[in-house]
C-alpha positions in Angstrom: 67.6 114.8 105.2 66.2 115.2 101.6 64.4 113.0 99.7 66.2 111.4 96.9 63.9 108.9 94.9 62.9 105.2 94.8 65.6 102.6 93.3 64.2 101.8 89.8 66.5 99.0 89.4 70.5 97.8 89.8 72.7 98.4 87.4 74.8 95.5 85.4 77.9 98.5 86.2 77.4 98.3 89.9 75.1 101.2 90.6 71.6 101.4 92.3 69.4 103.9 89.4 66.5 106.4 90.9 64.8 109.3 89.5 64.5 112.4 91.2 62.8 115.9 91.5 66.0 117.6 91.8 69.7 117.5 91.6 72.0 116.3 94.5 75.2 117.4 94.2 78.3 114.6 93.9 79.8 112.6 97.0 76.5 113.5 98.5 76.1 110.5 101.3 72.8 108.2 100.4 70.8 106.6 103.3 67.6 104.7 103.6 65.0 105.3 106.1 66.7 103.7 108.6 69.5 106.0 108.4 71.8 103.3 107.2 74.5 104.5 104.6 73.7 102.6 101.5 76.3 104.7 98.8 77.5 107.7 97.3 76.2 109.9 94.5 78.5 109.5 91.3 76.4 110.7 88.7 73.6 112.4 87.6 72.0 112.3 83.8 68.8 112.8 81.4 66.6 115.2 81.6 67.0 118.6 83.5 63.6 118.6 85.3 63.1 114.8 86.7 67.1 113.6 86.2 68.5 110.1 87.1 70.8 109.5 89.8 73.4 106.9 89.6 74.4 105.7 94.1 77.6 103.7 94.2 76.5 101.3 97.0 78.7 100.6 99.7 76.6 98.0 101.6 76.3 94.0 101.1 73.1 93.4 99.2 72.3 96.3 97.1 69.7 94.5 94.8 67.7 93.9 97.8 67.3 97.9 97.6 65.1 97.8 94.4 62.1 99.7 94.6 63.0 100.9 98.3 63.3 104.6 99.4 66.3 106.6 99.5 67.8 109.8 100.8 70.3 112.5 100.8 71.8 113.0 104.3 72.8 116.8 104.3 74.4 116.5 108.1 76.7 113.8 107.0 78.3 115.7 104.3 82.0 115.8 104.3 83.4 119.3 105.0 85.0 120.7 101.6 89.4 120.0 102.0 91.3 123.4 102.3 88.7 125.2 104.9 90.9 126.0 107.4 91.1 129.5 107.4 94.2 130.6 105.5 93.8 132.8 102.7 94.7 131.6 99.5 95.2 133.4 96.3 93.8 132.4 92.6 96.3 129.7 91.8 95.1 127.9 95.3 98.6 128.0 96.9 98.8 129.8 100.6 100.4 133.1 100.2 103.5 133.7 101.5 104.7 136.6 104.0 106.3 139.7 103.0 110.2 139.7 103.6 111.4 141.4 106.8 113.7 144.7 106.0 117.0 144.4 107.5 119.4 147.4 108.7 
C-alpha cells in the first residue's frame, strides 16, 4: 500500500482531486486507511513532479472524503487480460500450429 495524497476537493464532474509525489498508474484501486475501496484512478494531469490525480469514486458519500487520506492498494491490482501463458506474436493473435505432413 502506497501513499496517494489527501482529497483537495470533489469535483462538479464526479471525481475526488489529490495531489501527489508520484504517478500511479490507471485502474490503479484507491483505498482509505481503513482499507475500504473508495474508486479508481482515471486520470492524472499538471505538472510532472507533484501531478494531480483524478479517483472515480465508487462509494456513497464521496464529499465526505475531502481533505481525508488516500491510497494505492498494489495487492488489489487486477492481473493484466491475456497472461495465460500462450505465446503470442506482434499482431497479439495466438499463433497457430504448423500443418502436419501427410504421406
Amino acid at each position: 500500500m502506497r501513499r496517494l495524497g489527501k482529497v483537495s476537493h470533489y469535483a462538479k464532474q464526479g471525481f475526488l482531486i489529490l495531489r501527489t509525489d508520484w504517478v500511479p498508474s490507471l485502474n490503479d484501486p484507491v483505498v482509505d486507511k481503513k482499507l475500504t475501496v473508495v474508486g479508481v484512478v482515471k486520470d492524472v494531469f499538471g505538472p510532472v513532479k507533484r501531478p494531480y490525480v483524478a479517483v472515480k469514486p465508487r462509494v456513497k458519500n464521496p464529499e465526505g472524503y475531502t481533505g481525508a487520506l488516500l491510497y494505492v492498494d498494489t495487492k488489489r491490482r487486477k492481473s493484466k487480460p491475456g497472461k495465460t501463458g500462450r505465446k503470442r506474436t506482434k499482431g497479439g493473435k495466438a499463433r497457430r500450429p504448423a500443418p502436419r505432413k501427410r504421406g
